[in-house]
N, CA, C and O of each residue as an XYZ file, in Angstrom:
632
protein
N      78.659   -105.863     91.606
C      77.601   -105.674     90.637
C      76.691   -104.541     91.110
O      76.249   -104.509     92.259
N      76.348   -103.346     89.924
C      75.396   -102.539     90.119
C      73.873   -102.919     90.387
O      73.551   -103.791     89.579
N      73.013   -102.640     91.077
C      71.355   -102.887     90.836
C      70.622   -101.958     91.195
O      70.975   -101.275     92.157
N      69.651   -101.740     90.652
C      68.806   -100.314     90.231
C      67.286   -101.174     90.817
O      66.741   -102.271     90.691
N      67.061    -99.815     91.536
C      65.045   -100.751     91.622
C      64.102    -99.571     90.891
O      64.298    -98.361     91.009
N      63.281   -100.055     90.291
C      62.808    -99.086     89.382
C      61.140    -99.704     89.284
O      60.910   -100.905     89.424
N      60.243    -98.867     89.071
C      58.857    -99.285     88.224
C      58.755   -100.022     87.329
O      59.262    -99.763     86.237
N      58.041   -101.180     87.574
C      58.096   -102.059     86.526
C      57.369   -101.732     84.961
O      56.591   -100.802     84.747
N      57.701   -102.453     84.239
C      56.918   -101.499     82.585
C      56.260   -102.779     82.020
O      56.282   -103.836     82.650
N      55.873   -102.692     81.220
C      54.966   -103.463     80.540
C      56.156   -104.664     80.097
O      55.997   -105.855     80.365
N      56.966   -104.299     79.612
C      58.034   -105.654     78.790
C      58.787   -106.227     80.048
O      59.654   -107.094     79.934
N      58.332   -105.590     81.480
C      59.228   -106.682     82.170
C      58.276   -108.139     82.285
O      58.529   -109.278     82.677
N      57.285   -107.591     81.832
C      55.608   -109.021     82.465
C      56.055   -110.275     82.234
O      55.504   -111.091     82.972
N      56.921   -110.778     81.419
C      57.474   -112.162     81.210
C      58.344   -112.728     82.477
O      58.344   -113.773     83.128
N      58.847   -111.898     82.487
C      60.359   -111.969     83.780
C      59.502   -112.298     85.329
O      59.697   -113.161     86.185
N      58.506   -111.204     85.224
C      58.204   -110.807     86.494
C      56.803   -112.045     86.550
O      56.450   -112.353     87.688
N      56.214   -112.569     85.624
C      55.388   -113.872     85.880
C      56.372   -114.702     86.588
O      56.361   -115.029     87.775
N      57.616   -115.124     85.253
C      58.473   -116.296     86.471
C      59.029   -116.297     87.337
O      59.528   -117.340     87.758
N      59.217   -114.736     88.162
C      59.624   -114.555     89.376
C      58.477   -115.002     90.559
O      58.503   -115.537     91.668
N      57.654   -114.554     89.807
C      55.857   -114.742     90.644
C      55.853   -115.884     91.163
O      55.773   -116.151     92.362
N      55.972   -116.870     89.939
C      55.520   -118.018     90.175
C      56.942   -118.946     90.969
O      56.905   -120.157     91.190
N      57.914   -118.195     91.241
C      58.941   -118.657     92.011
C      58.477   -118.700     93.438
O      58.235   -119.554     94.291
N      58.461   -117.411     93.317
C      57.775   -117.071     94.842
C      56.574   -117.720     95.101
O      56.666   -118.400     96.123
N      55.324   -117.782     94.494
C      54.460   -118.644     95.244
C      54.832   -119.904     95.282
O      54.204   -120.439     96.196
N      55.681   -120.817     94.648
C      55.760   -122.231     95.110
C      56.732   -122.165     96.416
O      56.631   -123.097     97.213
N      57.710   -121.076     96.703
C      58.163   -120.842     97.969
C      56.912   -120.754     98.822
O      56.697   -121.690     99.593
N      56.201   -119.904     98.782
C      54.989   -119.797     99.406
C      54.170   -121.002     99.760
O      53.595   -120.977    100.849
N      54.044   -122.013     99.019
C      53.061   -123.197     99.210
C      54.233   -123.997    100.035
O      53.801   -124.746    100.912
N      55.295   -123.955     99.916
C      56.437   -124.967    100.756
C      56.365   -124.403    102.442
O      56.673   -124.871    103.538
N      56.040   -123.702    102.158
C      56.308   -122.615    103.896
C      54.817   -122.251    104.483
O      54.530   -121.370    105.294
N      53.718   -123.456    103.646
C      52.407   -123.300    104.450
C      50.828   -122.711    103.700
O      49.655   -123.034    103.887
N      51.437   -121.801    102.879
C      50.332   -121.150    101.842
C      48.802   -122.176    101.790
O      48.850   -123.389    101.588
N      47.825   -121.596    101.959
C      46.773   -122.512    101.485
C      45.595   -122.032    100.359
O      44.445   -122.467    100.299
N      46.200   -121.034     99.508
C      45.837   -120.828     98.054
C      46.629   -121.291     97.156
O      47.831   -121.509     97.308
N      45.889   -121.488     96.028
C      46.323   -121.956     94.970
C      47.092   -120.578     94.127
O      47.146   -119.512     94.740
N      47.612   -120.656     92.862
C      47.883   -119.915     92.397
C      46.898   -119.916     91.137
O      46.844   -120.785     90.267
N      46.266   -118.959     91.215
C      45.335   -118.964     89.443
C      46.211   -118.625     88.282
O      46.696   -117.497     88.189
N      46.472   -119.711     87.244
C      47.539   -119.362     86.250
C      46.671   -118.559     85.777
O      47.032   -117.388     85.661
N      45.487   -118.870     85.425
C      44.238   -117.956     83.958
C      44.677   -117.229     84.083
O      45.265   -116.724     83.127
N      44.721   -116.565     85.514
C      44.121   -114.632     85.381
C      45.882   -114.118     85.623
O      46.377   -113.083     85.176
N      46.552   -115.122     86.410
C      47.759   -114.014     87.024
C      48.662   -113.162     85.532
O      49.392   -112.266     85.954
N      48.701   -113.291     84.152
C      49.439   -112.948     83.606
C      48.266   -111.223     83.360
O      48.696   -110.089     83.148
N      47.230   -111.530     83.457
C      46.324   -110.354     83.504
C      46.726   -109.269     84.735
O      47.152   -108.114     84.709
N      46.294   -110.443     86.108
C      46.662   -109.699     87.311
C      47.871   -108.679     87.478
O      47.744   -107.541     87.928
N      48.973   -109.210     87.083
C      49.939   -108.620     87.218
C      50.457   -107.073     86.581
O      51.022   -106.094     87.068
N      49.879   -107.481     85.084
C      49.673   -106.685     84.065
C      48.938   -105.271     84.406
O      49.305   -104.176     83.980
N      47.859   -105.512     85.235
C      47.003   -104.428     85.895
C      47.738   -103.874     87.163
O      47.543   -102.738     87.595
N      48.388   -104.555     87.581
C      49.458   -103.916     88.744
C      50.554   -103.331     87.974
O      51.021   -102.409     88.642
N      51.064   -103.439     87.054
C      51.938   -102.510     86.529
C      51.345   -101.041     85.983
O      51.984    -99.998     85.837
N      50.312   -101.218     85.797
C      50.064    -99.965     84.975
C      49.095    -99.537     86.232
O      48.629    -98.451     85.888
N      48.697    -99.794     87.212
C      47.774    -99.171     88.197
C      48.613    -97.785     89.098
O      49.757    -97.960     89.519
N      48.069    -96.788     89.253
C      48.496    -96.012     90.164
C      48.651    -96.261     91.658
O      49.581    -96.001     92.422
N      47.440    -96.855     91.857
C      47.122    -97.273     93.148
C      47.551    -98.339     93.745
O      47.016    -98.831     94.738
N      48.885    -98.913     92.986
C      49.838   -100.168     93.516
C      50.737    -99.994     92.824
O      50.640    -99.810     91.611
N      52.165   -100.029     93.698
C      53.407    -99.758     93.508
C      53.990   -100.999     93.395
O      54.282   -101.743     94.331
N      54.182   -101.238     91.987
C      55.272   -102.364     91.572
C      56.618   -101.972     91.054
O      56.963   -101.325     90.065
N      57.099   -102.400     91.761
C      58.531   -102.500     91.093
C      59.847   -103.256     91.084
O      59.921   -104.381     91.579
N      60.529   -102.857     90.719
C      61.989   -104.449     90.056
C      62.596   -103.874     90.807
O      62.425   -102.815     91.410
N      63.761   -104.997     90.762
C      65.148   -104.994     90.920
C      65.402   -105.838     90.107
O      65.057   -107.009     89.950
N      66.684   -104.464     89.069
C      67.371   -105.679     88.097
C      69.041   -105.352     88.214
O      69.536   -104.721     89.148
N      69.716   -105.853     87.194
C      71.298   -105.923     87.241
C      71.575   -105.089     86.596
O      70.663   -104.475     86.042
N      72.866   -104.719     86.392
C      73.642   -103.704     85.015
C      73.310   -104.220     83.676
O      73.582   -103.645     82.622
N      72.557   -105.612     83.824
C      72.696   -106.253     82.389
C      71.229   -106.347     81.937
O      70.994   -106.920     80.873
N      69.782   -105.598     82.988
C      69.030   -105.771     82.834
C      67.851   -106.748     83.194
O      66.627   -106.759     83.066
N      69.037   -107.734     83.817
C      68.398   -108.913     84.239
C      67.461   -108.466     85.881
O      67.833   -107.826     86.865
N      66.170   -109.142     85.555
C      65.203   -108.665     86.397
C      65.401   -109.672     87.795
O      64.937   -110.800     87.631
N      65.959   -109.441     88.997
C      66.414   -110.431     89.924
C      64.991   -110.266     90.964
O      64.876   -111.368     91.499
N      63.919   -109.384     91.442
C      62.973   -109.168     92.710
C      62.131   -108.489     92.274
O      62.256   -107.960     91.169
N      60.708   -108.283     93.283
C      59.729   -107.341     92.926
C      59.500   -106.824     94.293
O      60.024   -107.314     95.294
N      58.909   -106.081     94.293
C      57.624   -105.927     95.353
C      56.563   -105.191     94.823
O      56.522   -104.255     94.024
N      55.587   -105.904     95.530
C      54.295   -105.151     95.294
C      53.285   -104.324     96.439
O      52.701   -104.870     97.375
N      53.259   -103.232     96.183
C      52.309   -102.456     97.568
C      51.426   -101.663     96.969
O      51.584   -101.116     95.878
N      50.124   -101.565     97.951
C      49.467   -100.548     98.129
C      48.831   -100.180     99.158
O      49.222   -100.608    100.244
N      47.900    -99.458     99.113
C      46.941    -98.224     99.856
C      45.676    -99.047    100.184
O      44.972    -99.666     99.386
N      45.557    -98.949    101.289
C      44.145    -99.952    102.006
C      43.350    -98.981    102.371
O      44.012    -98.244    103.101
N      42.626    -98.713    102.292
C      41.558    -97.805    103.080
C      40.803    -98.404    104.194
O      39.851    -99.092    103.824
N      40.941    -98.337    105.144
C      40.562    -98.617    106.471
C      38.768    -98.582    106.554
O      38.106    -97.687    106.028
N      38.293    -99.514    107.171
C      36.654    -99.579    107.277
C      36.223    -98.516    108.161
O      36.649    -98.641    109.309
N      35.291    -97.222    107.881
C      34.937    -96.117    108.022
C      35.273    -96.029    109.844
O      35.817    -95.029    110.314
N      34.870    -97.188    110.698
C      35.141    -96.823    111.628
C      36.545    -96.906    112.389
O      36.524    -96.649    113.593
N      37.779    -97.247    111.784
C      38.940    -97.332    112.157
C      40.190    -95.953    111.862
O      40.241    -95.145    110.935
N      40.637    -96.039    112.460
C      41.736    -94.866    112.440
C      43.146    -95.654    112.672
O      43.228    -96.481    113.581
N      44.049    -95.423    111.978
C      45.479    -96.401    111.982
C      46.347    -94.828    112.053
O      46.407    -93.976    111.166
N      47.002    -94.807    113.503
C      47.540    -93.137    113.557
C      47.108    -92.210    113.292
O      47.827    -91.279    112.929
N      45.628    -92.087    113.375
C      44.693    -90.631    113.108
C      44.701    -90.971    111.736
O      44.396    -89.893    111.226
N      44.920    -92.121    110.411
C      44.435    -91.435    109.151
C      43.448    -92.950    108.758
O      43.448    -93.988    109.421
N      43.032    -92.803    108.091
C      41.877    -94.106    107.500
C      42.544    -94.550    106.406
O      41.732    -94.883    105.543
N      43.986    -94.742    105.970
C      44.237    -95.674    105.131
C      45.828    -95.705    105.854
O      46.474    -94.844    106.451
N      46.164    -97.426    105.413
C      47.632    -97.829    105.897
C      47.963    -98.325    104.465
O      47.124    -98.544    103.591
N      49.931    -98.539    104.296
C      50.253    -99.381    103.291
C      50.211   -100.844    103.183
O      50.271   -101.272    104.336
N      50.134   -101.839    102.329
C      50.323   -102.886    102.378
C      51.061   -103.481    101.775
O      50.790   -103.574    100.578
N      52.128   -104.058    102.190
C      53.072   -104.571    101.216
C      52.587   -106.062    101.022
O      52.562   -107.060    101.742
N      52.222   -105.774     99.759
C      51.445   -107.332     99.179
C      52.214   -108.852     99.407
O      52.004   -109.923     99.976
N      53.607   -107.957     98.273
C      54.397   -109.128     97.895
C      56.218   -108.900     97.877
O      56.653   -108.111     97.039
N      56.916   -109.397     98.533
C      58.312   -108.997     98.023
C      59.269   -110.519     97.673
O      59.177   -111.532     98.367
N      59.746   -110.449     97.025
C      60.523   -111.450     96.488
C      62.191   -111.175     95.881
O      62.536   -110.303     95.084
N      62.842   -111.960     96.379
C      64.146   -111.953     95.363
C      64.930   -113.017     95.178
O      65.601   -113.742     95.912
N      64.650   -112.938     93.791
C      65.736   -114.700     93.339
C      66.586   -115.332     94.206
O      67.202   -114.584     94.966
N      66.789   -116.533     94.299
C      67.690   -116.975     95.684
C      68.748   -116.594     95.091
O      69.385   -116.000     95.961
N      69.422   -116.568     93.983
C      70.748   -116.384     93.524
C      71.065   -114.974     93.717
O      72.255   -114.660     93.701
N      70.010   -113.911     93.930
C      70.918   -112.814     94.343
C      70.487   -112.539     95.424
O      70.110   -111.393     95.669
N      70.434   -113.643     96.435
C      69.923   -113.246     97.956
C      71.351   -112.389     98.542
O      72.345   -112.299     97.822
N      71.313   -111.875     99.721
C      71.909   -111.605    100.488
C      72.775   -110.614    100.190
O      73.752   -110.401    100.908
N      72.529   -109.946     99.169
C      73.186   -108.172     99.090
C      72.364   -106.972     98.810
O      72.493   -105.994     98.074
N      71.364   -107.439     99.760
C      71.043   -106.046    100.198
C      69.663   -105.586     99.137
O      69.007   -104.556     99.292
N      69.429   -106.611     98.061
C      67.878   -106.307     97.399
C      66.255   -105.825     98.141
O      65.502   -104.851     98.138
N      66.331   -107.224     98.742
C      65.045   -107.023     99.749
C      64.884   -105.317    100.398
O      64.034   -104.431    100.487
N      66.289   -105.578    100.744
C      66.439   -104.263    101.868
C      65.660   -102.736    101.197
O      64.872   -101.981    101.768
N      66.151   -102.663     99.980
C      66.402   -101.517     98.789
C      64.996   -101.738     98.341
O      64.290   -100.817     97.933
N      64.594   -103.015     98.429
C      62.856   -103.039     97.505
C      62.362   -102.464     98.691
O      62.316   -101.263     98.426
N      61.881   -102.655    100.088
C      61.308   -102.578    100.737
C      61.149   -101.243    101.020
O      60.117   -100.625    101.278
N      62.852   -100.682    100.907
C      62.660    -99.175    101.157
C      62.352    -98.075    100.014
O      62.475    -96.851    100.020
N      61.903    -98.986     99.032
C      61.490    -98.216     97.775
C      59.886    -97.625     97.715
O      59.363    -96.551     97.417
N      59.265    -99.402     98.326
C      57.913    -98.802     98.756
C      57.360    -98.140    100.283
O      56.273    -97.605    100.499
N      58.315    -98.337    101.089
C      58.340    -97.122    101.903
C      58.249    -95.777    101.111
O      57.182    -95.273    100.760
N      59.418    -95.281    100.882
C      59.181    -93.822    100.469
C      58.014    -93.919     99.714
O      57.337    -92.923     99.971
N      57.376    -94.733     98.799
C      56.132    -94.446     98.091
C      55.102    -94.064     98.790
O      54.318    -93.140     98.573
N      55.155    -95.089     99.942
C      53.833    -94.576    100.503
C      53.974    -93.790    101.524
O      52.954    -93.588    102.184
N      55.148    -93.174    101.922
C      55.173    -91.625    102.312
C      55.057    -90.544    101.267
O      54.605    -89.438    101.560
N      55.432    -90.832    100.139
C      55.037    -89.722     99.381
C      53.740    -89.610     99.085
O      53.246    -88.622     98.542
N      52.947    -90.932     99.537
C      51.332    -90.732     99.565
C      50.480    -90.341    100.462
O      49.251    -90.375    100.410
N      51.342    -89.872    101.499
C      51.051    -89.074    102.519
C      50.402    -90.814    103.503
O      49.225    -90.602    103.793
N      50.672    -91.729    103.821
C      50.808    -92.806    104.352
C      52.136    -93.079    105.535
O      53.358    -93.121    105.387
N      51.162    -93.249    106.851
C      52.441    -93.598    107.806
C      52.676    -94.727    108.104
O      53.765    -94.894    108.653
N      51.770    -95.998    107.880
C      51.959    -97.296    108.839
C      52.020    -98.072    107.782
O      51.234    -97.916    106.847
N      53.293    -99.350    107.785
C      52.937   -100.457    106.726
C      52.434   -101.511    107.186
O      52.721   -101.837    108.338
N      51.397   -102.453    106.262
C      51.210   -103.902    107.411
C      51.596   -104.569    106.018
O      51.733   -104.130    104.877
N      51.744   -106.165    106.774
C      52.125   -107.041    105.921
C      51.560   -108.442    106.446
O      51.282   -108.756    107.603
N      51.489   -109.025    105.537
C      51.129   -110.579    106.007
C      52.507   -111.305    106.432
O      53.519   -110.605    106.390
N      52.627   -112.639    106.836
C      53.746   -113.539    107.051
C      53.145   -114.773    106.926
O      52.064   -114.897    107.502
N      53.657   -115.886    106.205
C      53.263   -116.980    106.786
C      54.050   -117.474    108.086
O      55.279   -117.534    108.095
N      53.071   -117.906    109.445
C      53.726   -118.751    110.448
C      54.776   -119.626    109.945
O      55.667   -119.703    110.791
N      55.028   -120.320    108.898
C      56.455   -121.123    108.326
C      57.386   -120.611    107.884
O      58.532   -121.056    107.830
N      56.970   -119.582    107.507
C      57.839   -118.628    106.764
C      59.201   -117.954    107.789
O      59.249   -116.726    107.848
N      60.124   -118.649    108.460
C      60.954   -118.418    109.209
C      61.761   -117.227    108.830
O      62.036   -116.327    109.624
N      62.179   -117.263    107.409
C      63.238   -116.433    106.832
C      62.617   -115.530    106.468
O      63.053   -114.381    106.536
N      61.660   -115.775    106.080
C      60.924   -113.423    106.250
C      60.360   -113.320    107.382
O      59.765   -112.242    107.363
N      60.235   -113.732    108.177
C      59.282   -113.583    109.634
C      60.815   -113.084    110.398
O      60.653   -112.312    111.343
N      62.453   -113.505    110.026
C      63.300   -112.701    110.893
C      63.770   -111.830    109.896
O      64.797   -111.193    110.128
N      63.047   -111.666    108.569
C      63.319   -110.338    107.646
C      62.865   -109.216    108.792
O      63.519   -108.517    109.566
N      61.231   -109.393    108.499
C      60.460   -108.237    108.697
C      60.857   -108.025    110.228
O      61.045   -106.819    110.388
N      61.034   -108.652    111.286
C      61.855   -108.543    112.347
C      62.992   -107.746    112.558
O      62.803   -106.873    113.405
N      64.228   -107.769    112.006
C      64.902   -106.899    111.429
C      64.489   -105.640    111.140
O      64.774   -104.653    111.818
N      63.673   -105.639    109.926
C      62.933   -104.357    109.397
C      62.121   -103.370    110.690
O      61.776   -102.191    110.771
N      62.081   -104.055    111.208
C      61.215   -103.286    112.664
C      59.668   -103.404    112.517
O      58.961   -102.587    113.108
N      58.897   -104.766    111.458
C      58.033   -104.820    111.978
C      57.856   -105.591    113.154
O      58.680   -106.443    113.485
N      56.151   -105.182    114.241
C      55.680   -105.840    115.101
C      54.675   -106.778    115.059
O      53.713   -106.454    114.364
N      54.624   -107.810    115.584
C      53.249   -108.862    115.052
C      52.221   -108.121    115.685
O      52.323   -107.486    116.734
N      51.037   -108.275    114.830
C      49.624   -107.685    115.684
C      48.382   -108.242    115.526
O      47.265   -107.767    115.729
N      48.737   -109.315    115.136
C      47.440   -110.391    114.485
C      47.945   -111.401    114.140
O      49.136   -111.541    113.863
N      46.832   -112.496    114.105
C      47.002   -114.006    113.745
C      45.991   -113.919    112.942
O      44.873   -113.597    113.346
N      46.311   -114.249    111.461
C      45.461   -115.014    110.660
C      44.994   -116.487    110.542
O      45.686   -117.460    110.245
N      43.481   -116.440    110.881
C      43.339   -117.949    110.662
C      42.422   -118.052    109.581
O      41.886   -117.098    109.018
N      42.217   -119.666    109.232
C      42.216   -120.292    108.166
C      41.497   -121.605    108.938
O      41.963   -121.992    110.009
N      40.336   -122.262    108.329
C      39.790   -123.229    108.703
C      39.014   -124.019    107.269
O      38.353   -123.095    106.794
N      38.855   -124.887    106.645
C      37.878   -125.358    105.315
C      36.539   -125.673    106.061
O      36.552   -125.849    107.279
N      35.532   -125.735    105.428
C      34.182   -125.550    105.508
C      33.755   -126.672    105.132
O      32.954   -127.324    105.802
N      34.275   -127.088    103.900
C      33.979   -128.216    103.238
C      34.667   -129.614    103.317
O      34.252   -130.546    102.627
């Protein structure tokens, strides 16, 4: 089977909600401690497709069928930090791909899609979050050649 990764458009927003919402209940199984806001996410998303300043895009089939996303952008670094001499790094928000077309090579192809983006944005370093449970992207991004460089914590107040 052929698959193409491309910019997402306005008529994929149906597809790409129920991919969303695939992925965050993966997300809440592997530790997550946000909720998902239904209200706003069909908005949220909507504004990430048409934003310059965040690179969304698919992976779909020969038949159109929308199987992954990822989502990245451009952080601008707090005035006093430098990440390789420049004040902004990439962030890869979000990547996902249907379990049914795991394991040929999607992830791989999304990931390196928003790479080149944010070299063509004149951007050298990517960071990313992980959840600690998250075993199976924690030996993705491993693979990929990221390095851990932080622990996020999380404590309730209330």
């Amino acid at each position: 089977m052929e698959y193409a990764i491309r910019p997402a458009a306005a008529e994929d927003l149906p597809r790409l909600l129920e991919l969303y919402r695939d992925y965050f209940r993966g997300l809440l199984d592997r530790g997550m401690n946000y909720e998902l806001n239904e209200e706003t996410l069909p908005r949220v998303l909507e504004t990430r497709i048409r934003s310059r300043l965040i690179l969304t895009a698919v992976a779909e089939d020969e038949t159109g069928a929308l199987l992954g996303f990822v989502f990245c952008s451009i952080l601008r670094l707090s005035q006093e930090f430098l990440c390789r001499g420049q004040g902004s790094v990439g962030f890869l928000n979000d990547l996902y791909v249907d379990p049914a077309a795991r394991r040929q090579g999607l992830a791989r192809r999304l990931t390196a899609y928003a790479e080149d983006w944010l070299r063509e944005n004149g951007i050298e370093t990517l960071e990313l979050q992980v959840l600690p449970g998250n075993a199976e992207a924690r030996a993705y991004w491993d693979r990929q050649g990221m390095t851990p460089v932080a622990i996020w914590c999380s404590k309730p107040l209330i």
